[in-house]
Backbone as numpy.savetxt, mean C-alpha at the origin, in Angstrom:
# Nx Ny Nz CAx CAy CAz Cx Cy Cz
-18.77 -9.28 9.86 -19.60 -8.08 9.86 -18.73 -6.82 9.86
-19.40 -5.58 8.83 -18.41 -4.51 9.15 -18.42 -4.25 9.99
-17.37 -3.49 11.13 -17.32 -2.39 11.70 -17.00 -0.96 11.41
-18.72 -0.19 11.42 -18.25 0.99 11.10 -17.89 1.96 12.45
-16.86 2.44 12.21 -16.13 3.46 13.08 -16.87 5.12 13.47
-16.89 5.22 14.45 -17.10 6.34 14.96 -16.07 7.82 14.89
-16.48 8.71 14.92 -15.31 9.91 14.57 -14.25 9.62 15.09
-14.18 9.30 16.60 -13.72 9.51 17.68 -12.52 8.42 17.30
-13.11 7.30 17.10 -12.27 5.91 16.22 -11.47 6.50 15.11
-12.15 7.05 14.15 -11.35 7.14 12.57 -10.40 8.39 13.15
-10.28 8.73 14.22 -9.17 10.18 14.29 -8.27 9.15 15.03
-7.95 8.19 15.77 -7.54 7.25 16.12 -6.90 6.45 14.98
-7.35 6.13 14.09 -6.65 5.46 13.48 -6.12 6.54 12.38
-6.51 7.10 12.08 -6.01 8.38 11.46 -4.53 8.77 11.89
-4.33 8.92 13.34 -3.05 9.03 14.22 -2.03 7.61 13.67
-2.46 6.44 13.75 -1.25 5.68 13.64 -1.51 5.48 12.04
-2.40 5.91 11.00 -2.03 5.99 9.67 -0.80 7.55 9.64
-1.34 8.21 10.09 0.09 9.34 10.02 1.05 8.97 10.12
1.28 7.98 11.51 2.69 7.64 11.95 3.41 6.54 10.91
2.67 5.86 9.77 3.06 5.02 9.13 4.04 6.13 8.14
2.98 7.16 7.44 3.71 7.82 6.51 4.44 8.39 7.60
4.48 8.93 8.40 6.32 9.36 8.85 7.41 8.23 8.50
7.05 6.99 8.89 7.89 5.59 8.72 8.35 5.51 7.29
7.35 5.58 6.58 7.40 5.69 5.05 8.76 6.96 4.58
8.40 8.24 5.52 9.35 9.27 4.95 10.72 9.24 5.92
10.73 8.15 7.32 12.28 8.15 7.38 12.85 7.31 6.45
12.20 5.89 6.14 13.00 4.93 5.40 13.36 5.92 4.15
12.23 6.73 3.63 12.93 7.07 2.18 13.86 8.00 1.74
14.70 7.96 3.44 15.57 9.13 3.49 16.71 7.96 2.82
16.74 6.77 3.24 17.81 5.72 2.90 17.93 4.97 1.39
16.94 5.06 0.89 16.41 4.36 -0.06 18.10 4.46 -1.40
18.80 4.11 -1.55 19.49 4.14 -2.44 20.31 3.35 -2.97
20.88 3.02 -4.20 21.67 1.77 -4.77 22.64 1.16 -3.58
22.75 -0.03 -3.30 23.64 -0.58 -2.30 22.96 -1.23 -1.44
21.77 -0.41 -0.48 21.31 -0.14 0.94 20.41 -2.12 0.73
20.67 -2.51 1.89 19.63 -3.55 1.98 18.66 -3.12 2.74
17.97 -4.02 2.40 16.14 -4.59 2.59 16.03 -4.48 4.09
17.00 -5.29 4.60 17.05 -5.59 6.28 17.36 -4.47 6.75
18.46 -3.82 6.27 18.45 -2.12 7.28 17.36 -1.47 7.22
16.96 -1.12 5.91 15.52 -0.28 5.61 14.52 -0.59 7.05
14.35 -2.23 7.22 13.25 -2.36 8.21 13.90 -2.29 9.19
14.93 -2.41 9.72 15.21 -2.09 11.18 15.03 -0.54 11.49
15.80 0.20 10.05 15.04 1.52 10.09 13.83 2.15 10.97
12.63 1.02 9.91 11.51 1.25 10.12 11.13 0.74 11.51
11.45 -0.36 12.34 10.98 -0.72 13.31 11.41 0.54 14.66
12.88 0.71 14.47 12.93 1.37 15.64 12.50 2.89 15.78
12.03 3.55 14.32 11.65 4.55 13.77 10.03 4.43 14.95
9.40 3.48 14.67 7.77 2.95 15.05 8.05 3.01 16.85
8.80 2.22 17.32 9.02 2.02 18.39 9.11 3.14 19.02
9.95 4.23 18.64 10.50 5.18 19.56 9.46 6.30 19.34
8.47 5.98 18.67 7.21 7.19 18.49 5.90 6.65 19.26
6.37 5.43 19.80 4.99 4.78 20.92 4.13 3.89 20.33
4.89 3.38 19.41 3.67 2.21 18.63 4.31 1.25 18.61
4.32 -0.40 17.97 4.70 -1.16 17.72 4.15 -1.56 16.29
5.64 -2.27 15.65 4.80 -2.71 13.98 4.01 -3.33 13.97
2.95 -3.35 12.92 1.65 -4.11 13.15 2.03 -5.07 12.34
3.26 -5.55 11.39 3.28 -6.63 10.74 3.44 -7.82 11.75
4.79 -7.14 12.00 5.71 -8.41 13.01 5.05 -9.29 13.76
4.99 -10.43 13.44 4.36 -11.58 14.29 3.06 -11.31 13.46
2.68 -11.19 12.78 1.30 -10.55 12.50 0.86 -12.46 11.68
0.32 -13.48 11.99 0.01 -14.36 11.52 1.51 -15.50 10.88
2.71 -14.78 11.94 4.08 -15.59 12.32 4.57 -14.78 11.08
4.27 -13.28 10.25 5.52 -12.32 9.61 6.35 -12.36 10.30
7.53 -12.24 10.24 8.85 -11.97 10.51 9.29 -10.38 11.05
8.57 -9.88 10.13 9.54 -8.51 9.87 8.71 -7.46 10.27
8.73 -6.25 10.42 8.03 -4.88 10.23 7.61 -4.16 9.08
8.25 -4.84 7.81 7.88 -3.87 6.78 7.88 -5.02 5.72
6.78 -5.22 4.59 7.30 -6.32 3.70 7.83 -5.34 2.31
8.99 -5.84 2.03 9.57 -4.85 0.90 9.76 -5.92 -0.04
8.77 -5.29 -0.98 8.80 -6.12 -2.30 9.05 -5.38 -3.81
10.54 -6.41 -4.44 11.04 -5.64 -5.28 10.77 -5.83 -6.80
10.66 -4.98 -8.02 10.55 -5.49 -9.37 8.95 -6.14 -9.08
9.72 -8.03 -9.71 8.22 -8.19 -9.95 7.76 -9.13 -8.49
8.33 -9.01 -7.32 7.29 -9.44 -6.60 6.20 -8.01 -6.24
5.14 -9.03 -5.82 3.77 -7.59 -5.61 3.80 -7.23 -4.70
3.66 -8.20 -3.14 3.45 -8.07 -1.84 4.21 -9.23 -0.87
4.29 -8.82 0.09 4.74 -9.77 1.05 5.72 -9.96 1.17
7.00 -9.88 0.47 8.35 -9.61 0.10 9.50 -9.43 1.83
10.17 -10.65 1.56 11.13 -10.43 3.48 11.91 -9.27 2.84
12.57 -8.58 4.15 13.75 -7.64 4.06 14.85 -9.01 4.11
15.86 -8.80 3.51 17.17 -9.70 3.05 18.23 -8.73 3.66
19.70 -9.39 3.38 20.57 -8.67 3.25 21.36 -8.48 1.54
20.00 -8.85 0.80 20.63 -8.54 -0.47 20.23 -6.69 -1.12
21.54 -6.15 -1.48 21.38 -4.90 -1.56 20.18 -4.56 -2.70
19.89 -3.27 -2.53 19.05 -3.32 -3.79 19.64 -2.72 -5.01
19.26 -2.26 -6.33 20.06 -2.02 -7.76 19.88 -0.84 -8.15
20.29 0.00 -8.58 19.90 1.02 -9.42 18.94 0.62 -10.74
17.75 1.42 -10.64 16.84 0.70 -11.71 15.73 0.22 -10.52
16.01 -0.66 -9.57 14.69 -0.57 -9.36 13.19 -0.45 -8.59
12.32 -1.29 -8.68 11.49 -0.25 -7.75 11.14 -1.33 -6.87
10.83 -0.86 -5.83 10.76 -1.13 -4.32 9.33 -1.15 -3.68
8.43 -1.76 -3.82 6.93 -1.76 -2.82 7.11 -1.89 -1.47
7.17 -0.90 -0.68 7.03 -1.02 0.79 5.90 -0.68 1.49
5.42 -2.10 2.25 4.43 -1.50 2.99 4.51 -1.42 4.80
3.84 -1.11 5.07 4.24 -0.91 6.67 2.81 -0.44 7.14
2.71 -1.15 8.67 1.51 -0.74 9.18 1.91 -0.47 10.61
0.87 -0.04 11.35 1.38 0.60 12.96 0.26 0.19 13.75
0.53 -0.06 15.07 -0.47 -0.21 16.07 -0.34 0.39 17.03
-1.07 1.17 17.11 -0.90 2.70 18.43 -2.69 2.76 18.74
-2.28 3.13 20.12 -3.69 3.38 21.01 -5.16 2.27 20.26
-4.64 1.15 20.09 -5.42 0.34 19.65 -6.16 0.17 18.68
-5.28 1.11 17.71 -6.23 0.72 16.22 -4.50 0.91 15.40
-5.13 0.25 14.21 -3.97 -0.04 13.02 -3.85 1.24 11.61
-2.77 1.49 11.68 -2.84 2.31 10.31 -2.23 1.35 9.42
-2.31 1.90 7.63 -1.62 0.68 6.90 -1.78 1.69 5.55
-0.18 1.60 4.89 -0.07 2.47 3.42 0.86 1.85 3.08
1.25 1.48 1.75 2.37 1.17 0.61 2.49 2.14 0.00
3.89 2.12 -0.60 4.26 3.01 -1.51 5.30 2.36 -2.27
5.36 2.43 -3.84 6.24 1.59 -4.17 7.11 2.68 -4.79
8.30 2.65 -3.74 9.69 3.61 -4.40 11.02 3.48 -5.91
11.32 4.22 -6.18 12.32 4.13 -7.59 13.69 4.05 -6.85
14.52 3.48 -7.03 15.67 3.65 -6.61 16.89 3.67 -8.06
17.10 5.37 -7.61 18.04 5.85 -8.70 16.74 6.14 -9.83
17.46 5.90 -10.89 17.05 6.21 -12.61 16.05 5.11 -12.65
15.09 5.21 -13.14 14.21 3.75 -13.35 13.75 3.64 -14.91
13.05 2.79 -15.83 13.21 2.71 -17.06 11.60 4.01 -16.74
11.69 4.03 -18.22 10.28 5.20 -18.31 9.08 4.01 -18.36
9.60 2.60 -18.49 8.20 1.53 -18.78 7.82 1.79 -17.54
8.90 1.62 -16.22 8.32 1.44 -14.78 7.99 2.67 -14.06
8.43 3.70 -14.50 7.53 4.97 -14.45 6.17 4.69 -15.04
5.77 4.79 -15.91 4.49 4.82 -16.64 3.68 3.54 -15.70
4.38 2.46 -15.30 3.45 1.18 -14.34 2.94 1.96 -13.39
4.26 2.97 -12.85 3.91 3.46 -11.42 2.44 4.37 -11.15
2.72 5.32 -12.19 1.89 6.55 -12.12 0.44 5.61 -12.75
0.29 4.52 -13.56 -1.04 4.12 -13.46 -1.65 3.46 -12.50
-0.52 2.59 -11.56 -1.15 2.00 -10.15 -1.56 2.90 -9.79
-0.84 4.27 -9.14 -1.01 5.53 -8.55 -2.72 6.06 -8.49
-2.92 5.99 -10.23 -4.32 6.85 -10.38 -5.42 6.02 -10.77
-4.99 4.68 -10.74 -5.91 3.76 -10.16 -6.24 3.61 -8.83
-5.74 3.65 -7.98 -5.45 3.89 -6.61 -6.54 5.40 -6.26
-6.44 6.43 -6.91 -6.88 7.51 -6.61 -8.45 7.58 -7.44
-8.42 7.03 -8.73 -9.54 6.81 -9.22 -10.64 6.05 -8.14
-10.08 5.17 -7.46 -11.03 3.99 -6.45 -11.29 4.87 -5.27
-10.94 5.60 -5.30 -10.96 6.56 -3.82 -12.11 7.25 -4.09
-12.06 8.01 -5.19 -12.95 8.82 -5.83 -14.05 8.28 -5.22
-14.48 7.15 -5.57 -16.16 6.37 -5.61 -16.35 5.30 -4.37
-15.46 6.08 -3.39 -15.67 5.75 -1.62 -16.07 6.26 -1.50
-17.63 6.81 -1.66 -18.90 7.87 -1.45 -20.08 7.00 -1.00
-20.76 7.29 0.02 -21.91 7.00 1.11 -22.82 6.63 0.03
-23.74 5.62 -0.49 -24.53 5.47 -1.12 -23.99 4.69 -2.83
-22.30 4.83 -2.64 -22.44 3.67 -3.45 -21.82 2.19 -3.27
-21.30 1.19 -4.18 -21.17 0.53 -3.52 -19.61 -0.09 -3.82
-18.77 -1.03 -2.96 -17.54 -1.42 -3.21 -17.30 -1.90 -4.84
-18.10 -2.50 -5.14 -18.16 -2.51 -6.72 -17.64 -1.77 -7.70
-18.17 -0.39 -7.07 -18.02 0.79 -7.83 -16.39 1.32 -7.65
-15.50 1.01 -6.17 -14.06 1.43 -6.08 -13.92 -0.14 -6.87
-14.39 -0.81 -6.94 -13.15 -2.33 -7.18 -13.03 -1.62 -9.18
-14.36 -1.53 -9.88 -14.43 -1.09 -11.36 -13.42 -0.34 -11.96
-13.57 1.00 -10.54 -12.44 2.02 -11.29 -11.37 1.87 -11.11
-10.63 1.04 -10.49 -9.33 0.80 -10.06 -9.27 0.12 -11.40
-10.06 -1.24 -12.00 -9.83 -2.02 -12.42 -9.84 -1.16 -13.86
-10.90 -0.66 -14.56 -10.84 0.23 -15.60 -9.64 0.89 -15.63
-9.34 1.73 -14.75 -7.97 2.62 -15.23 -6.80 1.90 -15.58
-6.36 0.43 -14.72 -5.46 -0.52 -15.02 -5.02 -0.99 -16.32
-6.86 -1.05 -16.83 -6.77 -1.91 -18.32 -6.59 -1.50 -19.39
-7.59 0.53 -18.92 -7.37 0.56 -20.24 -5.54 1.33 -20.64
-4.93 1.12 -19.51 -3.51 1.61 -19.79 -2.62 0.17 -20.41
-3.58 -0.78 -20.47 -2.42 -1.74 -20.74 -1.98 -3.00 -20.04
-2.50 -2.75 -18.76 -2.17 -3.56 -17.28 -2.80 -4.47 -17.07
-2.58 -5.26 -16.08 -3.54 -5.98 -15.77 -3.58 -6.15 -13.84
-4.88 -6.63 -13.61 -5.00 -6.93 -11.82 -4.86 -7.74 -11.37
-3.78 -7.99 -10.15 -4.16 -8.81 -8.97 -5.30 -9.17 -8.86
-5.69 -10.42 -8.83 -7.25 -11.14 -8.10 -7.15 -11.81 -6.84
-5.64 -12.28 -6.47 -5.96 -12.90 -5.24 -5.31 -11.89 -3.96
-4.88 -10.90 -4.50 -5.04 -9.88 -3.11 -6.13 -9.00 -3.29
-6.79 -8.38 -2.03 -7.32 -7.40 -1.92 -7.22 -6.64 -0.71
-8.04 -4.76 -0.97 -7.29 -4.34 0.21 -8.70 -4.94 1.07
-9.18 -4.14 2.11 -9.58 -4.74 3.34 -9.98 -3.26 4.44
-10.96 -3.64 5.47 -11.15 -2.83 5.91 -10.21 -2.85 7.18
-9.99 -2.03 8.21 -8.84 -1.24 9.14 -9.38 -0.81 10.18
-8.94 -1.34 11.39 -9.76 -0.56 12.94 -8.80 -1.22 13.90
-9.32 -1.81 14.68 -8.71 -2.33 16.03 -8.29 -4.47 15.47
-8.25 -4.41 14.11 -7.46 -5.58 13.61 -6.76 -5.03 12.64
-5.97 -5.77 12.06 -5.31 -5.11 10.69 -6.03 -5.47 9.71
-6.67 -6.48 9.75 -7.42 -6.72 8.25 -9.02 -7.26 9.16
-9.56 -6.40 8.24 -11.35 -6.47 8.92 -12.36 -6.41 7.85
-13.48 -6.74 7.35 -14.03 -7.10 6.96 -14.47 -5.51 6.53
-14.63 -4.55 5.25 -15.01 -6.08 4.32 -13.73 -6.31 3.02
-13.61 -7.47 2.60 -12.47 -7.10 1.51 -12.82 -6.22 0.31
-11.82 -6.16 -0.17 -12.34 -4.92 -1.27 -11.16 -5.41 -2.68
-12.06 -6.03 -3.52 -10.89 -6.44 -4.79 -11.15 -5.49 -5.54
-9.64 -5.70 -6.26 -9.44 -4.87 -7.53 -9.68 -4.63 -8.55
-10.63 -5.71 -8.63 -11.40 -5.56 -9.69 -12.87 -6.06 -9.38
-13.93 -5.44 -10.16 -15.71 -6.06 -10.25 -16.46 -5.31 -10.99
-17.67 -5.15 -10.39 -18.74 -4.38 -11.42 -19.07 -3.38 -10.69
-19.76 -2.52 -11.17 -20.45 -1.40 -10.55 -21.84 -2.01 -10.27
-21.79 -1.61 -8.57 -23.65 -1.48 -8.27 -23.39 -2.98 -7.33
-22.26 -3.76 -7.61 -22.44 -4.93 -6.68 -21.46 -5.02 -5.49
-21.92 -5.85 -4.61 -21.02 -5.80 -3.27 -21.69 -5.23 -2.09
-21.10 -4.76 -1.08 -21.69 -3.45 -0.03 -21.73 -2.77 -0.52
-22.91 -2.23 0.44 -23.29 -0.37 0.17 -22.57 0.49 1.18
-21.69 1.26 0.24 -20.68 2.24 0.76 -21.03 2.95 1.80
-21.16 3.28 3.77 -21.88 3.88 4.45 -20.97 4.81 5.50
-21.38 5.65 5.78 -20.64 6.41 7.08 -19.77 5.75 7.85
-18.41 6.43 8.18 -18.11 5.52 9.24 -16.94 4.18 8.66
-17.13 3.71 7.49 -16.42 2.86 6.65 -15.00 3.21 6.86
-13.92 2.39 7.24 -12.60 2.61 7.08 -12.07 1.29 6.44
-11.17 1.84 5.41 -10.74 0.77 4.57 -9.25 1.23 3.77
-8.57 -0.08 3.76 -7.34 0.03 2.84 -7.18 -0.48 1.73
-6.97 0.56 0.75 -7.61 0.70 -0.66 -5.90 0.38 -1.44
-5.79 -0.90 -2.29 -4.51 -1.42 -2.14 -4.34 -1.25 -3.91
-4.39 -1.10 -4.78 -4.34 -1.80 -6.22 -2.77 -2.32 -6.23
-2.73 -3.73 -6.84 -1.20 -4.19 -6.87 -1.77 -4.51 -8.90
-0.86 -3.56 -9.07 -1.18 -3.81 -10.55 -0.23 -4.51 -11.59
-0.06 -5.12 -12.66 1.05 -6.18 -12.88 1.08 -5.49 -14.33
2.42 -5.11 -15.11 2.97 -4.65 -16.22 2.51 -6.18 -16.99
2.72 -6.96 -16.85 2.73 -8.18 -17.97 1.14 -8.62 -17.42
0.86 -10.16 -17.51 -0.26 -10.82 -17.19 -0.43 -10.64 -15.32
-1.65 -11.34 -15.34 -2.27 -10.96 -13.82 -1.91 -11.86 -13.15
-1.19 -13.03 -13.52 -1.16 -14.38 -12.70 0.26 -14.41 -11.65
0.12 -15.30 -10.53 0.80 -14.62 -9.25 1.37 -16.04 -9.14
2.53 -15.72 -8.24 2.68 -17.72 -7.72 3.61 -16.90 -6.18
3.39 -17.84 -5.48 3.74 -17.64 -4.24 5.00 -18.91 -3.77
6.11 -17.40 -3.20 7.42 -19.06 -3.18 7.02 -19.78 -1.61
8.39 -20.41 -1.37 8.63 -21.71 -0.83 8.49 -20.88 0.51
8.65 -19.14 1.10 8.58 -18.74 2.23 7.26 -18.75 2.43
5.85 -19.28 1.94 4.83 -18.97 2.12 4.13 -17.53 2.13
4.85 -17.08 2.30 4.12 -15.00 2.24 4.61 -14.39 0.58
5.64 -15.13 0.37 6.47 -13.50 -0.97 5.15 -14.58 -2.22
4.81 -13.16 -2.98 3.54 -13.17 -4.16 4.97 -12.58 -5.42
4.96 -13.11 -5.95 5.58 -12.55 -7.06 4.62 -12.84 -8.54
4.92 -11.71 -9.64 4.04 -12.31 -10.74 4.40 -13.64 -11.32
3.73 -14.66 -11.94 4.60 -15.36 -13.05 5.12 -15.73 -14.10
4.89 -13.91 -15.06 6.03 -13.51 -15.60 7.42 -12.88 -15.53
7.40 -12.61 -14.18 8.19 -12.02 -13.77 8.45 -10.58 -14.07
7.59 -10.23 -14.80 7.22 -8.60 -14.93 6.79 -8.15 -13.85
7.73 -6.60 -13.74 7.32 -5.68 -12.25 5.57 -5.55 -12.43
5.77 -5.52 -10.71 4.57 -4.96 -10.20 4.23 -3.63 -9.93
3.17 -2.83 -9.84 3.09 -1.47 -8.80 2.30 -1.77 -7.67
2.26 -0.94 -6.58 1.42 -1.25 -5.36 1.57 0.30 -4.42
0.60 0.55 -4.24 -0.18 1.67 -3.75 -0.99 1.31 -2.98
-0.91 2.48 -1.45 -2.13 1.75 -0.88 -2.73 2.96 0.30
-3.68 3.20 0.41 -4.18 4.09 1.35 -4.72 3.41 2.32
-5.30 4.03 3.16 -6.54 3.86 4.46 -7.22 5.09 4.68
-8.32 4.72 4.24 -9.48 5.79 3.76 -10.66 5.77 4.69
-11.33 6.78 5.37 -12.69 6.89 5.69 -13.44 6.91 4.18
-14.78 6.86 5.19 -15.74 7.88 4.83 -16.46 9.04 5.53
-16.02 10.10 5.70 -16.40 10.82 6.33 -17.79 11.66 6.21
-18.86 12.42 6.13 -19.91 13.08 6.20 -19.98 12.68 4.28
-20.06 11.46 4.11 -20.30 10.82 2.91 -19.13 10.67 2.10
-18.28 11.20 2.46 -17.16 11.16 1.25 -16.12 10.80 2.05
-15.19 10.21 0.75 -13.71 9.85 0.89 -12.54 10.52 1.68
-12.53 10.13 2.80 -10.90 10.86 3.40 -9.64 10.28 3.55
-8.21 10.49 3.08 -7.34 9.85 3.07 -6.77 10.01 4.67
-6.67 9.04 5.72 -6.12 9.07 6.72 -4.70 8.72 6.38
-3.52 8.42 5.64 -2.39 8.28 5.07 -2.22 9.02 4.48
-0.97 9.53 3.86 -0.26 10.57 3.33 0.88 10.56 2.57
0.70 10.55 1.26 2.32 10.64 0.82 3.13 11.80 0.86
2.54 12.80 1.10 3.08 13.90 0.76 4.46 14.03 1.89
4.65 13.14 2.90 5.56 13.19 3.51 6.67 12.66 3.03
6.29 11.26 2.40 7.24 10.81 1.71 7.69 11.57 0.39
7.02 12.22 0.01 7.19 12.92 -1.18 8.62 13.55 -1.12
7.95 14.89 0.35 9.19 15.47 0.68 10.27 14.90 1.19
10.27 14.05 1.38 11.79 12.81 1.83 12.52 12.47 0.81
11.77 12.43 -0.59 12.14 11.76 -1.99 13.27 13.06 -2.32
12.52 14.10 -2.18 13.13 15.39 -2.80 13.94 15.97 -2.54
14.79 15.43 -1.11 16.03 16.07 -0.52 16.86 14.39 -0.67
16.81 13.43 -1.46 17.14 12.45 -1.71 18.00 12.09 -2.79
19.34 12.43 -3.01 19.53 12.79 -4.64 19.55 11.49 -4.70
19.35 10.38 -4.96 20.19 9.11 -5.39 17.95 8.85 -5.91
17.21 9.28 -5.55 16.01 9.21 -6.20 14.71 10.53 -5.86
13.95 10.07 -6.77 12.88 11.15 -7.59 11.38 10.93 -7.07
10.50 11.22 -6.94 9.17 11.22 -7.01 8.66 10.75 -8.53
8.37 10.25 -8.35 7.88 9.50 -9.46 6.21 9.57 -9.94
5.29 9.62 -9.23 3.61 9.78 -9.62 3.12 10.77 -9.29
3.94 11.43 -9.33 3.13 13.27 -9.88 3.22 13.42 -11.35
């Protein structure tokens, strides 16, 4: 059953979605050719820790880690390693927080260094697929209607969707009912209502949609091995409409005093 959230709740989780994008904008102070996976998240853990929260991955259904960083063409779920990362490429990090008893949760998938203009162009269409689905998180319609436009903007650029992830709704669990795929029809599913908090994920795939999952049980990679993009908010609905409780704009500004990389989906 959903739980819809009260003001008092969504400013609550609102707080530890902020604290994620701060997490988001220390790691992307590091982000550059060389740096491993495993520093990034220790980064991120003691970054979380020392601001009064704990990661909401870690241990999260026996995760390992605080942050799953997934590179090229895996989509999601991705361990931190000690293998460095490359110039060229791009990086999906997601990270979630648990403070004063509710969960925040955002991805952002970073460029490291120069990236080709193909994986630019992947990026910025996950991006406004991502923002297109937000759009039609409005009181009176229905999940159908965010799963369509995510899925429309994907296709008609070329792309194709994830089917076996979706994002999910966000409160006092990390993943709460109801799911929300990336793709469907308009008019079917729940009816979009006050109070709704949800993490609005598109993992969109440059080649075909099909996924295979390795031998660690969590890492999703495609199985063409063509990069992925992955974007992800945690959204109300506030006095009927869409509010982003996450933020890139922090990371933005982290990107931009970063010479070794760029902002990429503006």
């Amino acid at each position: 059953m959903i739980q819809y959230k009260t003001r008092e709740e969504i400013e609550l989780i609102r707080e530890s979605s902020l604290l994620v994008a701060r997490t988001h904008a220390e790691v992307a102070k590091h982000i550059r050719p060389g740096v491993t996976t495993i520093e990034l998240d220790r980064i991120a853990e003691g970054f979380i820790r020392d601001h009064g929260a704990v990661p909401g991955f870690k241990g999260y259904q026996g995760f390992p880690y605080s942050l799953c960083i997934s590179p090229n063409e895996v989509i999601v779920h991705g361990f931190p390693s000690d293998n460095p990362v490359m110039e060229g490429d791009i990086l999906s990090i997601d990270c979630g927080v648990l403070k004063n008893g509710f969960y925040g949760d955002s991805a952002y998938t970073f460029a490291v260094g120069e990236i080709s203009d193909e994986k630019k162009r992947l990026l910025k269409v996950t991006y406004k697929s991502l923002l297109d689905g937000i759009e039609q998180l409005v009181a009176g319609n229905t999940l159908g209607d965010v799963s369509w436009a995510i899925q429309n903007t994907a296709e008609k650029a070329g792309y194709s969707v994830v089917r076996e992830l979706v994002g999910h709704g966000v409160g006092r669990n990390l993943h709460e009912p109801p799911e929300l795929p990336n793709f469907g029809k308009k008019g079917m599913g729940e009816l979009i209502k006050e109070g709704l908090v949800v993490a609005i994920e598109p993992m969109i795939n440059m080649g075909k949609r099909f996924v295979v999952q390795e031998k660690d049980g969590w890492t999703i990679r495609t199985a063409d091995r063509k990069p992925s993009g992955h974007y992800e908010h945690t959204v109300a609905v506030i006095d009927g409409k869409p509010e982003m409780l996450s933020t890139f704009s922090l990371i933005e500004e982290s990107l931009k005093e970063n010479k070794y990389n760029s902002v990429i989906i503006r």
